[in-house]
DRENDO-1510 file (C-alpha; in Angstrom, 1 decimal, always signed):
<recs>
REC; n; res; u; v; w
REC; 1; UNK; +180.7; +134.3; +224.3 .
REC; 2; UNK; +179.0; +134.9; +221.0 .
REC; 3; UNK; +178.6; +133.4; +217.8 .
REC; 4; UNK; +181.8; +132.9; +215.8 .
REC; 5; UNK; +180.2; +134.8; +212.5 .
REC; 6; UNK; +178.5; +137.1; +215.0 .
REC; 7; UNK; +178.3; +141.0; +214.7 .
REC; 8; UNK; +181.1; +141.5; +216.9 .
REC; 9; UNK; +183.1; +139.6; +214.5 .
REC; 10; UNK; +184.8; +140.8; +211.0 .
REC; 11; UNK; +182.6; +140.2; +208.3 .
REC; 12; UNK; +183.1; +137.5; +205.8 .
REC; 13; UNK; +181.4; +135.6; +203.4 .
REC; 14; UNK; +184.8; +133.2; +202.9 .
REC; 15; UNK; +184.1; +129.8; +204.0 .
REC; 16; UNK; +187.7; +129.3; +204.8 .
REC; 17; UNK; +188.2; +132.8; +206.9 .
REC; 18; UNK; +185.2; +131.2; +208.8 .
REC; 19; UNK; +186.6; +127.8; +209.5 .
REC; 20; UNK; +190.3; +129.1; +210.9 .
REC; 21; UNK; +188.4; +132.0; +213.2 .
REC; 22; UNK; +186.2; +128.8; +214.2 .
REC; 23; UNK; +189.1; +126.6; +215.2 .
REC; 24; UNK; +191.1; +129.6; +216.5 .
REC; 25; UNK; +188.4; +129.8; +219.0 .
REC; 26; UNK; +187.7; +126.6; +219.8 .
REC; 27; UNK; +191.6; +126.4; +220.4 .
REC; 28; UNK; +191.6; +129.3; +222.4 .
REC; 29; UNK; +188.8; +128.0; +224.7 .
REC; 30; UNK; +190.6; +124.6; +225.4 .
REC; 31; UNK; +193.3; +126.4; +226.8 .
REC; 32; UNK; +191.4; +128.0; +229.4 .
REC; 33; UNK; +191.6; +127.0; +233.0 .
REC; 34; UNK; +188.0; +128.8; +233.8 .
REC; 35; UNK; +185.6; +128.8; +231.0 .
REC; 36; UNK; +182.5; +129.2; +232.4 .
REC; 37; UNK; +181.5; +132.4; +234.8 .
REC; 38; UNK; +180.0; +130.4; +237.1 .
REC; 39; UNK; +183.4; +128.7; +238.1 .
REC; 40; UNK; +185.1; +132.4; +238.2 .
REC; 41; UNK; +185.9; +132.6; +241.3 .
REC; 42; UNK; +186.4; +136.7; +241.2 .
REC; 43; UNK; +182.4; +136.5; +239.6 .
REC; 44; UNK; +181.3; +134.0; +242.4 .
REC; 45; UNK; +182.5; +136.6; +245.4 .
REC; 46; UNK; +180.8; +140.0; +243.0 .
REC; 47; UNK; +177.5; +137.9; +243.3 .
REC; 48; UNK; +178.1; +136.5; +247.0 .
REC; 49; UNK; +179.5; +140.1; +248.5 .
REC; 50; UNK; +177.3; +142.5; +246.5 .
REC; 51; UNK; +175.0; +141.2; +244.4 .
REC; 52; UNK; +172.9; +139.2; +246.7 .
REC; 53; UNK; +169.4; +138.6; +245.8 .
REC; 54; UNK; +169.5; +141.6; +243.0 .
REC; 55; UNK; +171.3; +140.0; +240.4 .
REC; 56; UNK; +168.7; +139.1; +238.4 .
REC; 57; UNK; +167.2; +142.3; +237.8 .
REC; 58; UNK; +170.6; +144.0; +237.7 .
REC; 59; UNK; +172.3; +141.6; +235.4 .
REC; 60; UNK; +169.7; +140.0; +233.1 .
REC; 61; UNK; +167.4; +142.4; +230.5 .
REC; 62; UNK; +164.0; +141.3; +228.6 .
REC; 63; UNK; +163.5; +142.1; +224.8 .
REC; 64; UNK; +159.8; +143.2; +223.2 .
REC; 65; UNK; +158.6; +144.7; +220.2 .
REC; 66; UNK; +159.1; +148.1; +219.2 .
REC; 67; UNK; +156.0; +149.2; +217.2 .
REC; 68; UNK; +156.4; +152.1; +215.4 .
REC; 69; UNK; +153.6; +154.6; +214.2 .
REC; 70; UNK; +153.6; +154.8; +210.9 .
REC; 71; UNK; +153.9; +158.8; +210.3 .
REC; 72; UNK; +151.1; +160.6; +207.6 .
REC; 73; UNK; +152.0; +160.9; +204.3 .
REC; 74; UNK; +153.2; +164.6; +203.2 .
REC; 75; UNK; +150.5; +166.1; +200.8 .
REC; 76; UNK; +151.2; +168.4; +198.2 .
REC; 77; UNK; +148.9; +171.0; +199.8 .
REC; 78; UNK; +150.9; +171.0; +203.0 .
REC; 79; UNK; +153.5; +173.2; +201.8 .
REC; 80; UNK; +154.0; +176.5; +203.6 .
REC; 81; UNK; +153.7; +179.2; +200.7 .
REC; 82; UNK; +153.9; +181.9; +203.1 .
REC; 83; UNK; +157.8; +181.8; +203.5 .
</recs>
């Protein structure tokens, strides 16, 4: 799964590179006898045998903000002139 220009593909900005990885993957995924995991059949027994009714909060993650504290400015004043 991903995107085809996603991070865990090679960077490029060439419209061409883009368009061959593009096709090469759509190729790739015609070929495919499964290409969904819900018709794997080795994923259908995982969730059947041990899974059960804890896959969702095993398998699936939520996303929210991260606020950070913005941290005090350093005054001149602050120095140590002990040292």
């Amino acid at each position: 799964g991903g995107c085809i220009g996603g991070a865990g593909q090679p960077k490029s900005n060439d419209k061409e590179i883009l368009k061959k990885r593009a096709a090469a993957l759509y190729s790739s995924d015609e070929r495919n006898v499964l290409r969904t995991s819900h018709e794997n059949p080795v994923l259908r027994q995982l969730y059947d045998e041990f899974l059960d009714q804890h896959h969702h909060e095993l398998l699936h993650t939520s996303f929210s903000p991260v606020v950070k504290e913005a941290k005090a400015p350093i005054s001149e004043d602050s120095s140590d002139s002990s040292a």
